[in-house]
mmCIF file of the C-alpha atoms, coordinates in Angstrom:
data_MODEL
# 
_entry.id   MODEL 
# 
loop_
_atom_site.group_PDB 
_atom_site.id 
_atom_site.type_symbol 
_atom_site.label_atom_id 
_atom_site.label_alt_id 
_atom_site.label_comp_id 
_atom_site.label_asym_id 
_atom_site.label_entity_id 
_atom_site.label_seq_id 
_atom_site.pdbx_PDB_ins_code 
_atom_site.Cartn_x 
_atom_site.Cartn_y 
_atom_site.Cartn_z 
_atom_site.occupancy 
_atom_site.B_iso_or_equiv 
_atom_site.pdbx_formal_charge 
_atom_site.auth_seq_id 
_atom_site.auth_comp_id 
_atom_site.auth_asym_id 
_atom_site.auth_atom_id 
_atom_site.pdbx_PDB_model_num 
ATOM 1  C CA . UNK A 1 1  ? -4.851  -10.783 9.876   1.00 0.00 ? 1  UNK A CA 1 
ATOM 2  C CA . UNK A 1 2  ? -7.812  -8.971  8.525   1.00 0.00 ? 2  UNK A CA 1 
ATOM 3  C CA . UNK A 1 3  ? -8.369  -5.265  8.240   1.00 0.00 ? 3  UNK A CA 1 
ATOM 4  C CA . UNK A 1 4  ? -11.424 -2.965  7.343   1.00 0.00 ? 4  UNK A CA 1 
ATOM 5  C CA . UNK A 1 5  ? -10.199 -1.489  3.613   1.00 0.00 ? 5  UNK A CA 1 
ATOM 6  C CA . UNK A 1 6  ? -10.691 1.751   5.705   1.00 0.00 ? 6  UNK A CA 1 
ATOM 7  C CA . UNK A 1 7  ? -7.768  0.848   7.552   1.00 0.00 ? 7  UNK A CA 1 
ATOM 8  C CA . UNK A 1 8  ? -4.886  0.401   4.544   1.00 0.00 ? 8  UNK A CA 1 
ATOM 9  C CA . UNK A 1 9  ? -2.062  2.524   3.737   1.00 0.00 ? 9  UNK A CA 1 
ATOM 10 C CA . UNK A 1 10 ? 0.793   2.709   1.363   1.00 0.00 ? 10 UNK A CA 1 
ATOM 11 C CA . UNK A 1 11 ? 3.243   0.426   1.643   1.00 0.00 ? 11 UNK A CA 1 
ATOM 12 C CA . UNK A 1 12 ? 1.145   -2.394  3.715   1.00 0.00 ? 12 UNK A CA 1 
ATOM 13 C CA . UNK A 1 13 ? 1.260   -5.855  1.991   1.00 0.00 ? 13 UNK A CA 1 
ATOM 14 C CA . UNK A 1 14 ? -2.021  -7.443  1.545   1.00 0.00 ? 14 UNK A CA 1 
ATOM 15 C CA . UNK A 1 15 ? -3.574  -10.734 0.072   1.00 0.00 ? 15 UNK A CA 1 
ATOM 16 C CA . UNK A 1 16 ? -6.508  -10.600 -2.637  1.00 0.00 ? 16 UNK A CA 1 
ATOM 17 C CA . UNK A 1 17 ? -7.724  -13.227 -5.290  1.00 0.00 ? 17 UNK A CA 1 
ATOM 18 C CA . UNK A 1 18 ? -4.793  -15.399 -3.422  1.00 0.00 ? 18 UNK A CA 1 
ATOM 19 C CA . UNK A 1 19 ? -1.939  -13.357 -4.790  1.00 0.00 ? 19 UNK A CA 1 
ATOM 20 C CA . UNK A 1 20 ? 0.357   -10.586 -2.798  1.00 0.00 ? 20 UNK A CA 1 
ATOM 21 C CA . UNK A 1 21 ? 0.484   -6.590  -3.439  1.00 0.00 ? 21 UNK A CA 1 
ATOM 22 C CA . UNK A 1 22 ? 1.765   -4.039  -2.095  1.00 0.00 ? 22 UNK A CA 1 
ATOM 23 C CA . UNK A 1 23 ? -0.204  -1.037  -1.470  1.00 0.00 ? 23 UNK A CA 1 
ATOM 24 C CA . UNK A 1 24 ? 1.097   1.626   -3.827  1.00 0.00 ? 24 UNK A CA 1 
ATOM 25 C CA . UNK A 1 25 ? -1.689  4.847   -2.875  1.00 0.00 ? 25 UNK A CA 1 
ATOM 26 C CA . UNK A 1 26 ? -5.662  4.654   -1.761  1.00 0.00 ? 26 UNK A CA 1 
ATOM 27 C CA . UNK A 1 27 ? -8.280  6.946   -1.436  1.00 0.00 ? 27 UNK A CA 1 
ATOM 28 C CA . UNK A 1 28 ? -11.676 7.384   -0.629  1.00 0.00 ? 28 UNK A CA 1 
ATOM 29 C CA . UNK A 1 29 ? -14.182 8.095   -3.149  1.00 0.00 ? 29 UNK A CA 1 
ATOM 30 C CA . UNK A 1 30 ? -17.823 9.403   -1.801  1.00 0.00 ? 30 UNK A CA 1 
ATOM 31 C CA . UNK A 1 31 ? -19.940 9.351   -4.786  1.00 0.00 ? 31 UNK A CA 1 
ATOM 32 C CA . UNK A 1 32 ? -22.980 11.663  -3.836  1.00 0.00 ? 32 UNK A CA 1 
ATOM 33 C CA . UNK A 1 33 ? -25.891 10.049  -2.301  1.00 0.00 ? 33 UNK A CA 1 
ATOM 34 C CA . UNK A 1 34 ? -23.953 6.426   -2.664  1.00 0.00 ? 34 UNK A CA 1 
ATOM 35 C CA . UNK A 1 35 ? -22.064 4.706   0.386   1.00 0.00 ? 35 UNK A CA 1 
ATOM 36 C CA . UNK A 1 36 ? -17.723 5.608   0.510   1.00 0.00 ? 36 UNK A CA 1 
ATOM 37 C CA . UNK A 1 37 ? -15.194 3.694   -1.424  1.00 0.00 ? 37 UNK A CA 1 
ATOM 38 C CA . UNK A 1 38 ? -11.801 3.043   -0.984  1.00 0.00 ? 38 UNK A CA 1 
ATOM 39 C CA . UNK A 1 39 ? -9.664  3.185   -4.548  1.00 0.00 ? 39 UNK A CA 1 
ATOM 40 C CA . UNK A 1 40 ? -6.583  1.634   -4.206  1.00 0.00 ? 40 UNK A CA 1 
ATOM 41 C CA . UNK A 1 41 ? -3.557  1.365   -6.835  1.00 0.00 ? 41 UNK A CA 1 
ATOM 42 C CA . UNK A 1 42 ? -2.216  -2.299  -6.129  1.00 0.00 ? 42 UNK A CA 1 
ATOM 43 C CA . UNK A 1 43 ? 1.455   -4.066  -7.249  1.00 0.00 ? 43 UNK A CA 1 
ATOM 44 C CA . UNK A 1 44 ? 1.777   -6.970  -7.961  1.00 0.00 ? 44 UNK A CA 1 
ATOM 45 C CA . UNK A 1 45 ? 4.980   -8.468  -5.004  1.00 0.00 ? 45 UNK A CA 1 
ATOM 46 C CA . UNK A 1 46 ? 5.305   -11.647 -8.084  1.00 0.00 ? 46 UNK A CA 1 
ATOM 47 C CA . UNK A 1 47 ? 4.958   -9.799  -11.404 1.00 0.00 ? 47 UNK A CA 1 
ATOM 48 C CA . UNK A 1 48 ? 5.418   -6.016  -10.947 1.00 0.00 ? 48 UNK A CA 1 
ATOM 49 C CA . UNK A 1 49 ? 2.044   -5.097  -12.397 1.00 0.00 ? 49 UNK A CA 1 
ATOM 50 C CA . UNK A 1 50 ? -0.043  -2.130  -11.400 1.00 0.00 ? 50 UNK A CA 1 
ATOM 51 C CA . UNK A 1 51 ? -3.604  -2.120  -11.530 1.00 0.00 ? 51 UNK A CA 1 
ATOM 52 C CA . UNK A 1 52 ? -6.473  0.097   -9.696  1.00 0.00 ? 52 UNK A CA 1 
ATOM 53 C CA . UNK A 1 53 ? -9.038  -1.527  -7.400  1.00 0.00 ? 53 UNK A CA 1 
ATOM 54 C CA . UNK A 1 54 ? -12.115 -0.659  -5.460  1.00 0.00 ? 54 UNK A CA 1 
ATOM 55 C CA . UNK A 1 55 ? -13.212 -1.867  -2.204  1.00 0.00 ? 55 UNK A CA 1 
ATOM 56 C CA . UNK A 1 56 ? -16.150 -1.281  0.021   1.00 0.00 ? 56 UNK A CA 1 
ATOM 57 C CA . UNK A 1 57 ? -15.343 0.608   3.221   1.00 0.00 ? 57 UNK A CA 1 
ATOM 58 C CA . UNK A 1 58 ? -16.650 -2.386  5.320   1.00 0.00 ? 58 UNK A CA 1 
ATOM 59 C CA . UNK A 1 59 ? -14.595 -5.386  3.298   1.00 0.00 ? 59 UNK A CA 1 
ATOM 60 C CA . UNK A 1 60 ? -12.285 -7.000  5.136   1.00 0.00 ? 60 UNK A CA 1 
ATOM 61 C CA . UNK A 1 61 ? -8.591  -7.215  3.827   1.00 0.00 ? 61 UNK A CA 1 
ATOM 62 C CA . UNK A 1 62 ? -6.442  -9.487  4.578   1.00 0.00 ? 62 UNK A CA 1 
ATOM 63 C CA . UNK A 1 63 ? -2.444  -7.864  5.338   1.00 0.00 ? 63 UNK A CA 1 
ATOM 64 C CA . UNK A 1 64 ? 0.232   -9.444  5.385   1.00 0.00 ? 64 UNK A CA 1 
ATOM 65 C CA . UNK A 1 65 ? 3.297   -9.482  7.546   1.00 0.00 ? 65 UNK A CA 1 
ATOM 66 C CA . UNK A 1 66 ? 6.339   -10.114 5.548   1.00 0.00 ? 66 UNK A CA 1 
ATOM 67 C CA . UNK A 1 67 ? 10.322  -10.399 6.771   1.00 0.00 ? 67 UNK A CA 1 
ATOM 68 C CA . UNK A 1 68 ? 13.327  -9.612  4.364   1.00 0.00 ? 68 UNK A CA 1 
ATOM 69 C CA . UNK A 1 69 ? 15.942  -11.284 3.973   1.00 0.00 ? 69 UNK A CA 1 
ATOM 70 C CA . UNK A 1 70 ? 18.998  -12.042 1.878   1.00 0.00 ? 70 UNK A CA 1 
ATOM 71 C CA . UNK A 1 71 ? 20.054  -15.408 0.387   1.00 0.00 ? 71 UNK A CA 1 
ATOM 72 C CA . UNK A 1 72 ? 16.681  -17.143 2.071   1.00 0.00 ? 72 UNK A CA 1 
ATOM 73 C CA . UNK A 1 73 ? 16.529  -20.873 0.553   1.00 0.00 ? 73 UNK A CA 1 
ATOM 74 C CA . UNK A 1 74 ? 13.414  -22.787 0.694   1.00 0.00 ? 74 UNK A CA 1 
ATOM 75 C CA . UNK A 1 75 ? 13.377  -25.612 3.923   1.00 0.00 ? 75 UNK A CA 1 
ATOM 76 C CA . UNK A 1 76 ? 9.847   -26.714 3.181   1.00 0.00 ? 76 UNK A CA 1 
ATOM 77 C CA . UNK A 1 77 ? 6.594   -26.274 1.008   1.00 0.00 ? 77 UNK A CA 1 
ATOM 78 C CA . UNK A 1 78 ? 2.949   -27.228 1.710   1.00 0.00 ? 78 UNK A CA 1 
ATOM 79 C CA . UNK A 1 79 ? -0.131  -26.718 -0.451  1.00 0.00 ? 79 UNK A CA 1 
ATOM 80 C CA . UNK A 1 80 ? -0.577  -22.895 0.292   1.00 0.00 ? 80 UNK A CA 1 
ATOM 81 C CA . UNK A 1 81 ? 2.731   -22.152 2.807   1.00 0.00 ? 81 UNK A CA 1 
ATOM 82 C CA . UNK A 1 82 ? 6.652   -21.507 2.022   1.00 0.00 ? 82 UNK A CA 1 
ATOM 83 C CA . UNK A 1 83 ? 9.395   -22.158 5.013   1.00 0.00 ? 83 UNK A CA 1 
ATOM 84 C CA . UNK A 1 84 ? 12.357  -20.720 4.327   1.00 0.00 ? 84 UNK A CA 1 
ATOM 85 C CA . UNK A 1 85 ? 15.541  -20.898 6.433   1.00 0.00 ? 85 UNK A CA 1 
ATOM 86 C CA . UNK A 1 86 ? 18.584  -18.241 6.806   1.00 0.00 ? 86 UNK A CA 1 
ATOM 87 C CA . UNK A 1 87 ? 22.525  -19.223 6.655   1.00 0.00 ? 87 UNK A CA 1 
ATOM 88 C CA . UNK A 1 88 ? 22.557  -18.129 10.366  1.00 0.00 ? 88 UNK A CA 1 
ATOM 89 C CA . UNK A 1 89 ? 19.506  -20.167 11.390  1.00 0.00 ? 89 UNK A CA 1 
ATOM 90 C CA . UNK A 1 90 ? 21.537  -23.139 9.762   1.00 0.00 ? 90 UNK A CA 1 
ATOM 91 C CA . UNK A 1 91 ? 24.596  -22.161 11.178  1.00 0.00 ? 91 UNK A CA 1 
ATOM 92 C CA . UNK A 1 92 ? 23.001  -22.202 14.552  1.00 0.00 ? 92 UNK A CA 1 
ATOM 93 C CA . UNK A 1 93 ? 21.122  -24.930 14.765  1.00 0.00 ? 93 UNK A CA 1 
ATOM 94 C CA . UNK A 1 94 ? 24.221  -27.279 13.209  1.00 0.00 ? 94 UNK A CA 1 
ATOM 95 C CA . UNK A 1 95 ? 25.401  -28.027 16.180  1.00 0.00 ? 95 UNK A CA 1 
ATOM 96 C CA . UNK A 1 96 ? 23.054  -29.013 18.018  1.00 0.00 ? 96 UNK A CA 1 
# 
């Protein structure tokens, strides 16, 4: 789903250069006579690493909507998508 930059906070999950951060702060720089600025200090979900970036108020972001859970194995894998699959899915669907 994308966003307007204007429109991310701390602690949203979002997709740039195909990799996953979380949103650590952001905020918006209006140098003088130029147009606004969003500054945002991304981490890295994979890695761990922090690094500053600056978007234009207009650019659209792409967040991400991500579930947590414990002990997740992987069911399936495509090109660009993970499916994972709970115990208790498992569990459930067994019997049928």
């Amino acid at each position: 789903m994308s966003i307007p930059a204007t429109q991310m906070r701390p602690g949203m999950i979002i997709k740039h250069k195909d990799d996953l951060y979380s949103v650590f702060s952001w905020s918006i720089g209006r140098p003088g006579n130029l147009r606004a600025f969003i500054q945002a200090k991304l981490k890295n979900i994979r890695t761990g690493a922090m690094f500053v970036e600056r978007f234009r108020s207009p650019d659209p972001i792409d967040r991400v909507i991500v579930d947590e859970i414990k002990d997740g194995s992987t069911c399936t894998t495509t090109a660009s998508d993970y499916y994972f699959m709970d115990d208790k899915f498992r569990a459930d669907h067994a019997e049928a």
